[in-house]
C-alpha positions in Angstrom: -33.5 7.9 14.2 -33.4 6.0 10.7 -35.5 7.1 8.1 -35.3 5.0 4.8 -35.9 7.2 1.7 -34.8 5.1 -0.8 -37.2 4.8 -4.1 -38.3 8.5 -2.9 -37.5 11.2 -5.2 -36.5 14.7 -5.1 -37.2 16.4 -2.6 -38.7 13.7 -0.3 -36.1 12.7 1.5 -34.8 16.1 2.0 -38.1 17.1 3.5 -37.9 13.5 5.4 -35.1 14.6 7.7 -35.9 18.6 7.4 -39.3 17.3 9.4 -37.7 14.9 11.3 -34.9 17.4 12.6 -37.6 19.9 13.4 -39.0 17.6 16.1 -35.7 17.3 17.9 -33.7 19.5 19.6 -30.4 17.7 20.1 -29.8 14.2 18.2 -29.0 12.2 14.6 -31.1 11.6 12.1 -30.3 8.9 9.6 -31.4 8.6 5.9 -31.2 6.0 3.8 -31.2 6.8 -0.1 -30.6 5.3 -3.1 -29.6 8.3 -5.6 -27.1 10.6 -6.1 -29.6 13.6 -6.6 -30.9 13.3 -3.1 -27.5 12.7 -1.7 -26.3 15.9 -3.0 -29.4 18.0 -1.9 -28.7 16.3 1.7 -25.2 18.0 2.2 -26.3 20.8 0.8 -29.2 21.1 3.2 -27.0 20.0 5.8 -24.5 22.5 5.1 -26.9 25.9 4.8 -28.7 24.8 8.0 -24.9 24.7 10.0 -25.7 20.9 10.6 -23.1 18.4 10.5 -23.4 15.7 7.9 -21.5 12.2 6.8 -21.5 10.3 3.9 -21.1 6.9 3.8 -21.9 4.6 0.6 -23.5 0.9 1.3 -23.5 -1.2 -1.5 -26.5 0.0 -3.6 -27.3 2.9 -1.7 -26.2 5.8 0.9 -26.2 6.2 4.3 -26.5 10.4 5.4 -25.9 11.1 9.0 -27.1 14.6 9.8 -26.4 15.8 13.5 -28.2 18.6 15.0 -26.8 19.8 18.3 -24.0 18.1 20.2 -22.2 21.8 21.4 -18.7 20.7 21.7 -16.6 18.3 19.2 -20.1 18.7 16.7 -19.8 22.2 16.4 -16.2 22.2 15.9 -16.6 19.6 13.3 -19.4 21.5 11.7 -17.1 25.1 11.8 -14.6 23.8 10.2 -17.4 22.0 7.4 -19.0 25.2 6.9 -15.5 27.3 6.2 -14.5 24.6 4.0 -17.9 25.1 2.1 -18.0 28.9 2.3 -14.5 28.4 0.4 -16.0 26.9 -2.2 -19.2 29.2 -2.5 -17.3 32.3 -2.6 -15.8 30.5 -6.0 -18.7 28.8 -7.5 -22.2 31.0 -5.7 -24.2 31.7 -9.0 -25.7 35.2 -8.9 -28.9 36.4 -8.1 -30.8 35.3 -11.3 -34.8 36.2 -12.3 -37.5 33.3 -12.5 -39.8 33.8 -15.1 -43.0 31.1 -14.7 -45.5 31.0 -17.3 -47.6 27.9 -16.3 -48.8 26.0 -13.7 -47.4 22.6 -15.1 -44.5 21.2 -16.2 -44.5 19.6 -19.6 -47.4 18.2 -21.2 -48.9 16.1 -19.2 -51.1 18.0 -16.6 -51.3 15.6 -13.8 -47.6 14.6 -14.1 -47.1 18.4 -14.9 -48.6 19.2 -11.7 -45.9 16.8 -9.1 -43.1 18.3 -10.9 -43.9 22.0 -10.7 -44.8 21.7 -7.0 -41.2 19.1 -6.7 -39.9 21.9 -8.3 -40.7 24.8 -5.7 -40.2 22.6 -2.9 -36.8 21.7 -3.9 -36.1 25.3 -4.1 -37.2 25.8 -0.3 -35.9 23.3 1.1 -32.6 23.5 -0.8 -32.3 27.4 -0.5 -31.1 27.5 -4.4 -33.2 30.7 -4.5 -33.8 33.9 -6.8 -34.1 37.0 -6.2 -37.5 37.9 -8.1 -40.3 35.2 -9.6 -42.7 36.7 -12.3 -45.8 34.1 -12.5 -47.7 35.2 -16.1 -50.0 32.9 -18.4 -51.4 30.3 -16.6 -48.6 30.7 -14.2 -50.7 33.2 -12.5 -53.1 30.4 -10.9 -50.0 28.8 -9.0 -50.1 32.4 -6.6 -53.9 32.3 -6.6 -55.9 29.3 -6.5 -53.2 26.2 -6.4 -53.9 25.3 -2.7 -51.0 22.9 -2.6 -48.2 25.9 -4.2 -49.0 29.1 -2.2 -47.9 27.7 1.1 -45.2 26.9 -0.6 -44.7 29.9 -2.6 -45.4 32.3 0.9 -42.5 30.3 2.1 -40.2 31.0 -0.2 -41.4 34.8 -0.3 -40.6 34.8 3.5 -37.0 33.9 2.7 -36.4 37.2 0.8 -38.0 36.4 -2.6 -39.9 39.0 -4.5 -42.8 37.7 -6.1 -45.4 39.6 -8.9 -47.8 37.8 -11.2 -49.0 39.5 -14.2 -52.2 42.1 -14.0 -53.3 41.2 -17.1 -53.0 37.7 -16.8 -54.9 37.9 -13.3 -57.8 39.8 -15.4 -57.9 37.6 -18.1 -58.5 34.4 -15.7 -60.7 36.6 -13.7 -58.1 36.0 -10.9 -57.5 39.8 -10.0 -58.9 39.2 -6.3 -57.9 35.7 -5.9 -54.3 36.9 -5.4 -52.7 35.3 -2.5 -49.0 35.6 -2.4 -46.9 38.4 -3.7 -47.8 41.6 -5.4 -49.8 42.1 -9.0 -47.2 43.4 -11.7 -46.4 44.4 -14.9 -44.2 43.3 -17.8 -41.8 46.2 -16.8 -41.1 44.1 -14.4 -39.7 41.4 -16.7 -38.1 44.1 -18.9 -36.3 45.3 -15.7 -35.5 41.7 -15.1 -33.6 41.5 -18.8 -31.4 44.9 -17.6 -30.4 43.9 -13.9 -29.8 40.4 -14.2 -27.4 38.3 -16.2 -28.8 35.2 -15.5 -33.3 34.6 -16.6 -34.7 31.7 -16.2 -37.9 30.9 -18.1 -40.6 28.2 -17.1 -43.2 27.6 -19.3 
């Protein structure tokens, strides 16, 4: 199967062959891209998913061979890929680290804003580059309530281990308090706990 991705951004073409792998039990799936982002994102999906992947570059753009399946000479191939890559995780891993998302856009234009914050969580999915706690406050808080597009999205990513609050207050003052539908309603001890147990905070807003 041949997919071609290229002019698609991040995290298309990840999502391309995530979906087209999901409809296949046994086979190769072939992408076609034509930026480094997405190739990198592609071996690493590859790589957390125990797939086997190859990289080949083609003039002006890349050619990704992902192989699901294939018990004997694949799997081999794909153990010794996946030691190799655990070998460099156990060096480079970040830690856990605490998302802190205080709108339900990125940057100032809203409709722009609004692909790029949902690129955003889907990249996080799909690529497994996850933290270990989210705290939605502001106008964050509408991403986990009424966004219909994010909280698949977000319940996803919550089923993958990922603790998930958005403020009480911030619920109240959108009028949002029983709208909630991923996660849990929290408090801002929960970010001042954040501060103390983790080194690394990231802050969206």
């Amino acid at each position: 199967m041949l997919i071609d991705a290229r002019g698609q951004a991040c995290p298309k073409p990840v999502l391309m062959v995530e979906e087209a792998l999901s409809k296949i039990e046994e086979g190769i799936v072939e992408i076609l891209v034509d930026n480094e982002a997405s190739v990198g994102n592609l071996s690493r999906f590859a790589t957390k998913n125990a797939f086997y992947s190859e990289t080949l570059r083609e003039d002006n753009y890349w050619r990704i061979k992902v192989v699901k399946g294939y018990p004997c000479e694949i799997n081999r191939a794909v153990e010794q890929q996946n030691t190799e890559s655990a070998e460099i995780e156990d060096i480079t891993e970040p830690q856990s680290y605490f998302l802190i998302v205080a709108t339900d856009t990125m940057g100032k234009e809203e409709e722009l804003g609004r692909i790029l914050i949902k690129a955003f969580f889907e990249t996080m999915k799909v690529t497994k580059e996850l933290p270990k706690s989210i705290f939605f406050l502001n106008a964050g808080v509408k991403l986990t309530t009424t966004n219909k597009e994010i909280i698949p999205i977000l319940k996803d990513i919550e089923a993958m281990g990922v603790e998930i609050f958005s403020c009480g207050t911030c619920l109240k003052h959108y009028n949002l308090e029983s709208e909630l539908k991923v996660g849990y309603r929290g408090t801002t001890n929960h970010i001042v706990e954040g501060m103390k147990d983790f080194k690394k905070i990231v802050w969206i807003g």
